[in-house]
PyMOL Python script that loads the backbone (N, CA, C, O; Angstrom):
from pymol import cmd

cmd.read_pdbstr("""\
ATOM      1  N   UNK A   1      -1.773  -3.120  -7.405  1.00  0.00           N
ATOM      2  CA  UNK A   1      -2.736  -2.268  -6.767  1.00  0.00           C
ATOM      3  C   UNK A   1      -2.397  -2.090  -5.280  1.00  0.00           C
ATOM      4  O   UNK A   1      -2.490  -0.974  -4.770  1.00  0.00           O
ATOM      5  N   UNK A   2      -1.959  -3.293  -4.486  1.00  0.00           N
ATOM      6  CA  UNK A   2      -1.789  -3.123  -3.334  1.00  0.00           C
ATOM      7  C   UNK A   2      -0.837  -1.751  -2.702  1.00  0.00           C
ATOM      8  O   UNK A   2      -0.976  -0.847  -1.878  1.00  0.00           O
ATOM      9  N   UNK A   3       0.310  -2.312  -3.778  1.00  0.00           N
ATOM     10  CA  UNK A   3       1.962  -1.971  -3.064  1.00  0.00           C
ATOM     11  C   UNK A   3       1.778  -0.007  -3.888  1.00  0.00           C
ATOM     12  O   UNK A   3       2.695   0.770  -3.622  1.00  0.00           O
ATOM     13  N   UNK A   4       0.839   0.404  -4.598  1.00  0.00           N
ATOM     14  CA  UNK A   4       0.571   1.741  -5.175  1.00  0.00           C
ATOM     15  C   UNK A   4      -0.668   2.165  -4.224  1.00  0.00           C
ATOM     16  O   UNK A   4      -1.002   3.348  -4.287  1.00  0.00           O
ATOM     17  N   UNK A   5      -1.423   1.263  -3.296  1.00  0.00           N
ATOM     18  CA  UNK A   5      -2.325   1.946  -2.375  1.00  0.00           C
ATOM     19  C   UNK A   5      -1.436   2.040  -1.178  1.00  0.00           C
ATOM     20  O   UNK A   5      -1.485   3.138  -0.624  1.00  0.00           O
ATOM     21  N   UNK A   6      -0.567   1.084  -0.597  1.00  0.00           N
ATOM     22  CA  UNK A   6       0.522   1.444   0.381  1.00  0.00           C
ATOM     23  C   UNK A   6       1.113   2.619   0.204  1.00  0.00           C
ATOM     24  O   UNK A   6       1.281   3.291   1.221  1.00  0.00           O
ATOM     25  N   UNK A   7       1.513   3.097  -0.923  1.00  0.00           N
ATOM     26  CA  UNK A   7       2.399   4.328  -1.344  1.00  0.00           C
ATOM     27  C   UNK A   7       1.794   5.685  -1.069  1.00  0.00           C
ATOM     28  O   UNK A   7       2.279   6.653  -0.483  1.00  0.00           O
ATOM     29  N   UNK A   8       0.204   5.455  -1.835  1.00  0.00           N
ATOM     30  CA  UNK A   8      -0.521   6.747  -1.781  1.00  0.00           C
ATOM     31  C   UNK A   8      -0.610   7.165  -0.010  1.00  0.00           C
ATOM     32  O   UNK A   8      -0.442   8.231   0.583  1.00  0.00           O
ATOM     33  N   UNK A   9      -1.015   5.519   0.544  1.00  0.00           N
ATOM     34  CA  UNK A   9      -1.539   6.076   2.168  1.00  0.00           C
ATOM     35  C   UNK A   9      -0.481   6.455   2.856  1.00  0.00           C
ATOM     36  O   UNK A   9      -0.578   7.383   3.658  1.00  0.00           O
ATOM     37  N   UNK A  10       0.666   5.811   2.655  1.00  0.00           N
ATOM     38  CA  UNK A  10       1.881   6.334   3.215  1.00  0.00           C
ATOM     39  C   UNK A  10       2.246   7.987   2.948  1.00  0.00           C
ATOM     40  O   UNK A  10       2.433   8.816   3.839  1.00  0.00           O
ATOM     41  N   UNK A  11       2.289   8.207   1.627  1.00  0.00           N
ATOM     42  CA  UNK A  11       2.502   9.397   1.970  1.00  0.00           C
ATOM     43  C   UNK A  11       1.148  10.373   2.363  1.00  0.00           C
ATOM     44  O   UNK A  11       1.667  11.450   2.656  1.00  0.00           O
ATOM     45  N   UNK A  12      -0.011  10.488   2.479  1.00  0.00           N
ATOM     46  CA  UNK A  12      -0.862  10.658   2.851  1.00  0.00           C
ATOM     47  C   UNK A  12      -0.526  11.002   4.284  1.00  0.00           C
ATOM     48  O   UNK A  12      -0.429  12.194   4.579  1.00  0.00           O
ATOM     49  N   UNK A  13      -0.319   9.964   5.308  1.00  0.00           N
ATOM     50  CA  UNK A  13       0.212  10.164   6.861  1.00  0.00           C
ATOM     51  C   UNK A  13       1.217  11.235   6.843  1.00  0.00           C
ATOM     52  O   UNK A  13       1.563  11.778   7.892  1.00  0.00           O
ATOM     53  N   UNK A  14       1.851  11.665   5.343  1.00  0.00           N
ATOM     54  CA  UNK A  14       3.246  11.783   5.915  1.00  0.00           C
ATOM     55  C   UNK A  14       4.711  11.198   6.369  1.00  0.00           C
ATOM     56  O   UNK A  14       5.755  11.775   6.675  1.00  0.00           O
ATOM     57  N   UNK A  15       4.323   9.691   6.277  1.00  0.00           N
ATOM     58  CA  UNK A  15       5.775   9.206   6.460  1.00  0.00           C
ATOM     59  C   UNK A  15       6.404   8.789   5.007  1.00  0.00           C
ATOM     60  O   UNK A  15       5.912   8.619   3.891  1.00  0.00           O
ATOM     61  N   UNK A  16       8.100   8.679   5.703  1.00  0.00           N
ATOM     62  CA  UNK A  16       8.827   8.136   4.285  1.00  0.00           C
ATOM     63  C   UNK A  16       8.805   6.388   4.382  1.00  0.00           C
ATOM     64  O   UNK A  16       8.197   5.780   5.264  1.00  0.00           O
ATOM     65  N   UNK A  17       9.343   5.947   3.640  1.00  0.00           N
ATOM     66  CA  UNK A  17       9.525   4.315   3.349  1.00  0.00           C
ATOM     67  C   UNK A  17      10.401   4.246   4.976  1.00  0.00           C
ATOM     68  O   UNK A  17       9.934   4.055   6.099  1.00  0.00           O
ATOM     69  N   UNK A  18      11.721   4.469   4.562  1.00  0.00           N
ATOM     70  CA  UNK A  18      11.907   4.397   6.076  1.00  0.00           C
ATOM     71  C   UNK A  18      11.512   4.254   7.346  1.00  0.00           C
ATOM     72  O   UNK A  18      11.828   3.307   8.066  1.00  0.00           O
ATOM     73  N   UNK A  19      10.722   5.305   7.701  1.00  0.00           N
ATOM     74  CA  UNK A  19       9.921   5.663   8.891  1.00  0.00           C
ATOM     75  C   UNK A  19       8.914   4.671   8.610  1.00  0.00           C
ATOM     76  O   UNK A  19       8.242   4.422   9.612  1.00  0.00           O
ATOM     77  N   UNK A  20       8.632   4.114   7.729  1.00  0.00           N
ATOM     78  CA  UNK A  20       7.102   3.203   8.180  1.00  0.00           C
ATOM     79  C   UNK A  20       8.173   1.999   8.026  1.00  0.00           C
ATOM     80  O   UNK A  20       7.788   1.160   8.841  1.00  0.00           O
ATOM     81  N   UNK A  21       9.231   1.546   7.433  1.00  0.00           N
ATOM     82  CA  UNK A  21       9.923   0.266   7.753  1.00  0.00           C
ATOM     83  C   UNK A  21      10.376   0.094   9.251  1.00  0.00           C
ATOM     84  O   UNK A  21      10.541  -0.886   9.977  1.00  0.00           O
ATOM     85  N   UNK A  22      10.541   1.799   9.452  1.00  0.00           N
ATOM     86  CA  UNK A  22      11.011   0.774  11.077  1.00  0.00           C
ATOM     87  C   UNK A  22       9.698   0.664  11.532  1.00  0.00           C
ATOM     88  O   UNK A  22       9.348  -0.343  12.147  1.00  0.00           O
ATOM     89  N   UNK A  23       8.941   1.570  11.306  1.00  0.00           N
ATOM     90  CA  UNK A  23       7.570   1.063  12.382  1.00  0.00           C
ATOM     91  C   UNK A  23       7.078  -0.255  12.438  1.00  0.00           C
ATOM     92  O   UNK A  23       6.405  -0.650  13.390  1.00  0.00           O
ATOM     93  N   UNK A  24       7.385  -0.980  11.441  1.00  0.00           N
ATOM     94  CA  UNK A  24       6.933  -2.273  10.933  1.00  0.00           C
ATOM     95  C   UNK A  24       8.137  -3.452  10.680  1.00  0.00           C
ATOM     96  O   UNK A  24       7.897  -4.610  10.338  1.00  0.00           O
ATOM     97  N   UNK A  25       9.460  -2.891  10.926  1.00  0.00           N
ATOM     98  CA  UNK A  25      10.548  -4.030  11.162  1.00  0.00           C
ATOM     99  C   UNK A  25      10.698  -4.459  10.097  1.00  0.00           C
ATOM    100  O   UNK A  25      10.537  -5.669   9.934  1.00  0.00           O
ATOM    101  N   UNK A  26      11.035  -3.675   9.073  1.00  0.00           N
ATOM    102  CA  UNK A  26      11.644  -4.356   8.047  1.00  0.00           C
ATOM    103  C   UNK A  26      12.321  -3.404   7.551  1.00  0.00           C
ATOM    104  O   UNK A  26      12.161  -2.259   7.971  1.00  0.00           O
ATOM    105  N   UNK A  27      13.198  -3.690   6.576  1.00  0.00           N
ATOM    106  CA  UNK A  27      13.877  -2.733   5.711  1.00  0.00           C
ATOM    107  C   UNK A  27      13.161  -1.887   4.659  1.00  0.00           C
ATOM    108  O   UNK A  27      12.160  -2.234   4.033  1.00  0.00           O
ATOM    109  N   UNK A  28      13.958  -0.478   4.532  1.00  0.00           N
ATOM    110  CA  UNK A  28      13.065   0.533   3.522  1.00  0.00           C
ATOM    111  C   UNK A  28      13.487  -0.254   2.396  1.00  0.00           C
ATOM    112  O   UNK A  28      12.934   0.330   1.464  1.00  0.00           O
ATOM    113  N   UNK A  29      14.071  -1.136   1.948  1.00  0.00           N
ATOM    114  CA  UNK A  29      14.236  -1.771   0.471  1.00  0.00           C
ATOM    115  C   UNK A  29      12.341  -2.801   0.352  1.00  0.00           C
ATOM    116  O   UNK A  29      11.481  -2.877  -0.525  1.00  0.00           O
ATOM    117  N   UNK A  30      12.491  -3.377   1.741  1.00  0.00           N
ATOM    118  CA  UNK A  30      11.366  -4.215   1.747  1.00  0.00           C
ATOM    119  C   UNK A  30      10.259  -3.226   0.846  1.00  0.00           C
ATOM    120  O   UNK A  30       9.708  -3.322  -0.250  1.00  0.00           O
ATOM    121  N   UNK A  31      10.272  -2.249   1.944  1.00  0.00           N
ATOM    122  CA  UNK A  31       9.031  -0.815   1.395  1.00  0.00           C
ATOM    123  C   UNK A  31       9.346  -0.593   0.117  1.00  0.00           C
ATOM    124  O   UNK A  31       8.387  -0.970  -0.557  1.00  0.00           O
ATOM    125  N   UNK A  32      10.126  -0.210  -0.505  1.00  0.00           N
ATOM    126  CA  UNK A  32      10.294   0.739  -1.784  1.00  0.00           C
ATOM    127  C   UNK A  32      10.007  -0.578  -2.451  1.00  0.00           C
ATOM    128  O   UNK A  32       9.098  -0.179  -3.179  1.00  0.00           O
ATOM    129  N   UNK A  33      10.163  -2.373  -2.850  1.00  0.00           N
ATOM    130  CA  UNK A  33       9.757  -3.329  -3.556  1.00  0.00           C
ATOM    131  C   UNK A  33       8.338  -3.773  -3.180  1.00  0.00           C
ATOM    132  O   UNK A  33       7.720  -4.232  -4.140  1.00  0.00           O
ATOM    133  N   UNK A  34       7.786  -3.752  -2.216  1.00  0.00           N
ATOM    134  CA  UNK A  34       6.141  -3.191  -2.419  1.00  0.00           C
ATOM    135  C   UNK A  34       5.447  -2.877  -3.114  1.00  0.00           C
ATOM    136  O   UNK A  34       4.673  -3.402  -3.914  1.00  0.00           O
ATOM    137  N   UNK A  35       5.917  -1.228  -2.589  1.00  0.00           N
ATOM    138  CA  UNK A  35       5.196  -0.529  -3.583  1.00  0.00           C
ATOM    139  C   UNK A  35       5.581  -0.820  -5.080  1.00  0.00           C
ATOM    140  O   UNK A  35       4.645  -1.056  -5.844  1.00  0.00           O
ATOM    141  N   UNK A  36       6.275  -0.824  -5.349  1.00  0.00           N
ATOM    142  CA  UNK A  36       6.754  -1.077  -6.875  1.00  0.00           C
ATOM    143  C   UNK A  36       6.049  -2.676  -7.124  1.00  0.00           C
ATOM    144  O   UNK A  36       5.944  -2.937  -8.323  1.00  0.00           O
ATOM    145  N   UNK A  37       5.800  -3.229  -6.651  1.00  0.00           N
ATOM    146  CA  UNK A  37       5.205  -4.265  -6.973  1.00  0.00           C
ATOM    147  C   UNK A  37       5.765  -5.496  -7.249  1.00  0.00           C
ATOM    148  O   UNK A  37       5.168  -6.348  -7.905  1.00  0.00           O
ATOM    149  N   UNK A  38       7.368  -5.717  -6.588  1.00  0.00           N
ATOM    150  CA  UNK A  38       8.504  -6.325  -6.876  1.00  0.00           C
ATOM    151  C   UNK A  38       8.121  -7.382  -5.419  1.00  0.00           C
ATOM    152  O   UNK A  38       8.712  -8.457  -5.327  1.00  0.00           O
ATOM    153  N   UNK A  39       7.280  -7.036  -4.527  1.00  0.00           N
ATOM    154  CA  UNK A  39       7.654  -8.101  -3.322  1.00  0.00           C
ATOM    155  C   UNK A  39       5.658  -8.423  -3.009  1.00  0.00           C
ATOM    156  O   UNK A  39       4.692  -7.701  -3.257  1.00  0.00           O
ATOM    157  N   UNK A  40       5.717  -9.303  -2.614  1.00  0.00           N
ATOM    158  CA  UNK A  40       4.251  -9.820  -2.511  1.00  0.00           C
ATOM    159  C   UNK A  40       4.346  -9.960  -0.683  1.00  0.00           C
ATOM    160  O   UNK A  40       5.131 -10.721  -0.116  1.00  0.00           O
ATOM    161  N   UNK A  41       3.341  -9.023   0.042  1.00  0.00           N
ATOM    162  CA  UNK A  41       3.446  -9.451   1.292  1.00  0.00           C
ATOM    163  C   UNK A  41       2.564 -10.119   2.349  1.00  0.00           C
ATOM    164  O   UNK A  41       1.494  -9.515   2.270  1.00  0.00           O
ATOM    165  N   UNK A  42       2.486 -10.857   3.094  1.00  0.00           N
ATOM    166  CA  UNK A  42       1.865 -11.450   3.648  1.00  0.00           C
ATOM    167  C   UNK A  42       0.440 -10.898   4.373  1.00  0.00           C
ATOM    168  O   UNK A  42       0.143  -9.707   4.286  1.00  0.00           O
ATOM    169  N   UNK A  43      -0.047 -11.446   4.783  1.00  0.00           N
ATOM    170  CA  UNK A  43      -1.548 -10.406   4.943  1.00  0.00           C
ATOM    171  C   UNK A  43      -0.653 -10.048   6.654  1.00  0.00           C
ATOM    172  O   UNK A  43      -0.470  -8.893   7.040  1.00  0.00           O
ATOM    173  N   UNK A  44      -0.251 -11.169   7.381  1.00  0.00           N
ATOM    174  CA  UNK A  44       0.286  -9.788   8.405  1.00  0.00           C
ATOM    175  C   UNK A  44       0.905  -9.085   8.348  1.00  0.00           C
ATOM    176  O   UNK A  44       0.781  -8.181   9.176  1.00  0.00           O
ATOM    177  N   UNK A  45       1.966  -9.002   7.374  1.00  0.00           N
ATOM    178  CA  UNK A  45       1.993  -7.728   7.153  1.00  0.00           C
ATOM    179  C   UNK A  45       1.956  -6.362   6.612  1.00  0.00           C
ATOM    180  O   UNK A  45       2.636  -5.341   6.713  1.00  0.00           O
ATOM    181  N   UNK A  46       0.761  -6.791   5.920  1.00  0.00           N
ATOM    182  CA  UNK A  46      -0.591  -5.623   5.526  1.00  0.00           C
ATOM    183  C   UNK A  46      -0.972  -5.417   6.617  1.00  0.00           C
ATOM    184  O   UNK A  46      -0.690  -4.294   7.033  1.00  0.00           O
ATOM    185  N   UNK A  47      -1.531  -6.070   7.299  1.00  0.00           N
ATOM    186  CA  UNK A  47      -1.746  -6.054   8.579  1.00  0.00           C
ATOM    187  C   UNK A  47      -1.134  -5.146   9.676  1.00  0.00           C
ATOM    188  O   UNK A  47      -1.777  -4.440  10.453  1.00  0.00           O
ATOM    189  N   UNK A  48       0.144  -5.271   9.617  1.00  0.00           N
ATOM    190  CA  UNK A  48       1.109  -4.380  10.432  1.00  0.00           C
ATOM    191  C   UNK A  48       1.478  -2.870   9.677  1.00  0.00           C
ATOM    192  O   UNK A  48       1.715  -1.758  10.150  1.00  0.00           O
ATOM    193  N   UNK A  49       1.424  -3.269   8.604  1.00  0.00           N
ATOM    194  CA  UNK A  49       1.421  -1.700   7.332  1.00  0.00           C
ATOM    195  C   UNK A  49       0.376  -0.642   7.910  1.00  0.00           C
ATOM    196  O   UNK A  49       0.576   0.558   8.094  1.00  0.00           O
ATOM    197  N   UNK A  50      -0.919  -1.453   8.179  1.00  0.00           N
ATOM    198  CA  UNK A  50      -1.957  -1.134   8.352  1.00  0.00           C
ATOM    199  C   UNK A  50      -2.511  -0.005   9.430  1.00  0.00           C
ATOM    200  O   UNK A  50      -3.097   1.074   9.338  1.00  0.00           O
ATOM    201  N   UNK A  51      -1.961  -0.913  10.597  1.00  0.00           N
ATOM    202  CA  UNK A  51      -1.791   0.029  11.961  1.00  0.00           C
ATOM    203  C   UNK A  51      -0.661   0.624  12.213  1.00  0.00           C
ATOM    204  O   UNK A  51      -0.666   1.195  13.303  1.00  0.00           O
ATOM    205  N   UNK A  52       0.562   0.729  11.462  1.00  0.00           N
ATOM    206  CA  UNK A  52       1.269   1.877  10.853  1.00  0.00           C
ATOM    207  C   UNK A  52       1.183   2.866  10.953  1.00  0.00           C
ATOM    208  O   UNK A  52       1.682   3.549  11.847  1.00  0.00           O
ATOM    209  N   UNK A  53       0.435   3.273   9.940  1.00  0.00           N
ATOM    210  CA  UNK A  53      -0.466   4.023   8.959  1.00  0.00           C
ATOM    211  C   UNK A  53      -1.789   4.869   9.698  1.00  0.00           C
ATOM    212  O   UNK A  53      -2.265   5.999   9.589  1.00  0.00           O
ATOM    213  N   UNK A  54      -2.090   3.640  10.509  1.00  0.00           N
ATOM    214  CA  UNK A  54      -3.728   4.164  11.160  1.00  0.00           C
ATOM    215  C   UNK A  54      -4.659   3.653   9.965  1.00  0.00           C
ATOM    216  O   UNK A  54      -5.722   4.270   9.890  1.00  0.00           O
ATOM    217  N   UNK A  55      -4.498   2.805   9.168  1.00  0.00           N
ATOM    218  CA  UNK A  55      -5.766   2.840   8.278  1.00  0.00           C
ATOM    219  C   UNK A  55      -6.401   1.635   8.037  1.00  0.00           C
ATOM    220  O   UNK A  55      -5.545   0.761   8.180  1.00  0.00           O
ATOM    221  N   UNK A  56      -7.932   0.925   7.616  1.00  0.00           N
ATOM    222  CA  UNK A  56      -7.919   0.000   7.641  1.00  0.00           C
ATOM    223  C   UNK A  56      -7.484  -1.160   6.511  1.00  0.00           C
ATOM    224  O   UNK A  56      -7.515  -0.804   5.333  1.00  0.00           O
ATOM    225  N   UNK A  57      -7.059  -2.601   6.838  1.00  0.00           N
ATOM    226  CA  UNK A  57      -6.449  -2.945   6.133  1.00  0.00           C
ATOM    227  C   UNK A  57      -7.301  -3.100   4.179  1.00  0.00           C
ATOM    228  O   UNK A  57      -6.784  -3.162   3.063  1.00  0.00           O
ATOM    229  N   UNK A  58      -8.309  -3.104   4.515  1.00  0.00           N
ATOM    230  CA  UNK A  58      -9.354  -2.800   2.942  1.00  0.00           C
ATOM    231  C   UNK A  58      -8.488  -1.731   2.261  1.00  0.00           C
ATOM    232  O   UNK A  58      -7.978  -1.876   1.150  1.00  0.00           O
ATOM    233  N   UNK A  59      -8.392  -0.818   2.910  1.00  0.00           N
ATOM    234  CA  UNK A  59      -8.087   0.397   2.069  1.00  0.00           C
ATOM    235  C   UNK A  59      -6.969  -0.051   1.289  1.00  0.00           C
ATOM    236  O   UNK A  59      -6.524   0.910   0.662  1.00  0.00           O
ATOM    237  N   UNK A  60      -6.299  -1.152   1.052  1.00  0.00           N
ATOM    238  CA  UNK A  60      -5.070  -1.652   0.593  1.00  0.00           C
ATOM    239  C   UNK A  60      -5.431  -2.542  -0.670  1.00  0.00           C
ATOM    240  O   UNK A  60      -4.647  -3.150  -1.398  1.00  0.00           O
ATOM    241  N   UNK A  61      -6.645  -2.478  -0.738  1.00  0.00           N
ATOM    242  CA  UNK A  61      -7.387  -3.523  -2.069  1.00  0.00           C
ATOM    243  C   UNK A  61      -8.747  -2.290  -2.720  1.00  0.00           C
ATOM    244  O   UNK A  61      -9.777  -2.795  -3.167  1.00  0.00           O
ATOM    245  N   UNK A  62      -8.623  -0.937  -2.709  1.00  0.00           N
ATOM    246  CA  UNK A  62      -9.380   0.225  -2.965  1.00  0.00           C
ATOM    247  C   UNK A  62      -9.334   0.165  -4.266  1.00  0.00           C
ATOM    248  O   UNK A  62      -8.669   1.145  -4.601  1.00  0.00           O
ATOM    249  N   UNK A  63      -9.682  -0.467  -5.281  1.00  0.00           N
ATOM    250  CA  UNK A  63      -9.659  -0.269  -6.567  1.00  0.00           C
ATOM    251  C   UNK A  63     -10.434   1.196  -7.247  1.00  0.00           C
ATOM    252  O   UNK A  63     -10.438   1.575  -8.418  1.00  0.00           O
ATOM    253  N   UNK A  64     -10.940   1.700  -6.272  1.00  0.00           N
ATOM    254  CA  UNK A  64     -11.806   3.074  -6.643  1.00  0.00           C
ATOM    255  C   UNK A  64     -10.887   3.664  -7.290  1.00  0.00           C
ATOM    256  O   UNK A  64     -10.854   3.854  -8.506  1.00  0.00           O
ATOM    257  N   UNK A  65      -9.679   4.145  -6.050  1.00  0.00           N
ATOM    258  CA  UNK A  65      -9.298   5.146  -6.089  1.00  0.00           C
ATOM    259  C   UNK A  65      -8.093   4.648  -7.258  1.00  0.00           C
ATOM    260  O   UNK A  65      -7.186   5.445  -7.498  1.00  0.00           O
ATOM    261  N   UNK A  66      -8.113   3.683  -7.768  1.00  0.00           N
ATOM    262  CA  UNK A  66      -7.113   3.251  -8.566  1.00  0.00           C
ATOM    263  C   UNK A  66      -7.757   3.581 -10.340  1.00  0.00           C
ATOM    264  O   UNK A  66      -7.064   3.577 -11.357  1.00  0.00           O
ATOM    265  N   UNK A  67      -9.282   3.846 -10.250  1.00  0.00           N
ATOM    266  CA  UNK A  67      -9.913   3.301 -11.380  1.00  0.00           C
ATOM    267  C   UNK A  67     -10.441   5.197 -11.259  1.00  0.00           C
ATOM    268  O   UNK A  67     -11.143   5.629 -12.173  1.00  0.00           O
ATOM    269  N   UNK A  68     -10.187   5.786 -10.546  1.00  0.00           N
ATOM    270  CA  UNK A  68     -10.666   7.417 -10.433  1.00  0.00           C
ATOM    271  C   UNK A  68      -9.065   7.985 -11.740  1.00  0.00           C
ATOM    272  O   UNK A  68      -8.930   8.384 -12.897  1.00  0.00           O
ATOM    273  N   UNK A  69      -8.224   7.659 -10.560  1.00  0.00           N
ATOM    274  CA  UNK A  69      -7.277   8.357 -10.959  1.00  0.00           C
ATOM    275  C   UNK A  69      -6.688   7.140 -13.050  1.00  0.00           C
ATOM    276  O   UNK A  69      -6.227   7.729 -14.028  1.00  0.00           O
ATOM    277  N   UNK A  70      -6.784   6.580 -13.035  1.00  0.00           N
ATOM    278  CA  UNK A  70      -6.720   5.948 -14.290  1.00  0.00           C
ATOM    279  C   UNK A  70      -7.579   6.043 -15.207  1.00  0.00           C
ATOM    280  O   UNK A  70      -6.925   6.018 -16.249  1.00  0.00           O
ATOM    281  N   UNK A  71      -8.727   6.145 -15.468  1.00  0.00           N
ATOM    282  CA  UNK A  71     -10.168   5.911 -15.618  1.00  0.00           C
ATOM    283  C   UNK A  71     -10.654   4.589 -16.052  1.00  0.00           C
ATOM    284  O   UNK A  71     -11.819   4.393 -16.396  1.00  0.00           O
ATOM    285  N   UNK A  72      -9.484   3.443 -16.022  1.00  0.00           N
ATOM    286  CA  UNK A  72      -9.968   2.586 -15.999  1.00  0.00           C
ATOM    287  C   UNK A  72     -11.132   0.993 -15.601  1.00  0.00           C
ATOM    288  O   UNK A  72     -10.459   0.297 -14.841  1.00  0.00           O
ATOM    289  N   UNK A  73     -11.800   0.656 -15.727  1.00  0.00           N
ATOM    290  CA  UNK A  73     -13.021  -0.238 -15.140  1.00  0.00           C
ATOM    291  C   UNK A  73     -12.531  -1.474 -14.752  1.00  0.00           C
ATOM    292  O   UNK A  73     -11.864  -1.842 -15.719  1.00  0.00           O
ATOM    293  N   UNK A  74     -12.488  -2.146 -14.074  1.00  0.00           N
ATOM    294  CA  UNK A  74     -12.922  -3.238 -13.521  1.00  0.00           C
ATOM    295  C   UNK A  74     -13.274  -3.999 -14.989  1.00  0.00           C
ATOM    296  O   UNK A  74     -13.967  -3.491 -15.870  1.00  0.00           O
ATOM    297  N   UNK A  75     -12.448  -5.737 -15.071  1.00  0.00           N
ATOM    298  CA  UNK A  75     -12.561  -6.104 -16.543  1.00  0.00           C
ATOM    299  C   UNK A  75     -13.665  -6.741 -16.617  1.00  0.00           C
ATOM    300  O   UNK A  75     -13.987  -7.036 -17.768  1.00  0.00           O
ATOM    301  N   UNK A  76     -14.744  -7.234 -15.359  1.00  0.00           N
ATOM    302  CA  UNK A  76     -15.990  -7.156 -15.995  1.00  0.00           C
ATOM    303  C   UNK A  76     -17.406  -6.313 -15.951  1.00  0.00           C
ATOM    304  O   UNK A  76     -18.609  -6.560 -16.040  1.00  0.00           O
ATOM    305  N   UNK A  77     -16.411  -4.990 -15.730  1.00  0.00           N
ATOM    306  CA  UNK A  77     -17.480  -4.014 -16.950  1.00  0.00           C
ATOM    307  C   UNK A  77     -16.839  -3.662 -17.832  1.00  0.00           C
ATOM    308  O   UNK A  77     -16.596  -2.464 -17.685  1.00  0.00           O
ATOM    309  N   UNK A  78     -16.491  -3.978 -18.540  1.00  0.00           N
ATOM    310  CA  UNK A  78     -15.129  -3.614 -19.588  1.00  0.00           C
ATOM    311  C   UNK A  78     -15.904  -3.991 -21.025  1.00  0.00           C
ATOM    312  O   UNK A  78     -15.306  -3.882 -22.096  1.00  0.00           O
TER     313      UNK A  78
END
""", "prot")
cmd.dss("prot")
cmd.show_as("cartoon", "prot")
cmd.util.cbc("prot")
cmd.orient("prot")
């Protein structure tokens, strides 16, 4: 959920993996295993993703918009 709400907000701003890796000092491999859900990252740097981006760091745990576009529920209303 995280590393697919990073993706949406990222491109949302407009930037590529790149452009938000350097903003944030890491490599676009770091970015592209994120989002894919291949790398688990530390809350700073969600944190640093975050003000990136401009957005707040919640918006990175948004299950709404995860459960809009899927129509799936939350497993205890399931």
């Amino acid at each position: 959920m995280v590393g697919r709400n990073v993706r949406r907000l990222r491109i949302a701003v407009g930037l590529s993996q790149a452009a938000l890796a350097e903003r944030i000092g890491v490599d676009r491999a770091y970015v592209s295993g994120l989002e894919l859900g291949q790398r688990n990252p530390t809350i700073v740097t969600l944190w640093h993703i975050a003000k990136a981006l401009g957005v707040k760091l919640r918006q990175f745990f948004d299950e709404e918009k995860q459960r809009q576009r899927t129509g799936l529920r939350p497993r205890d209303e399931r």
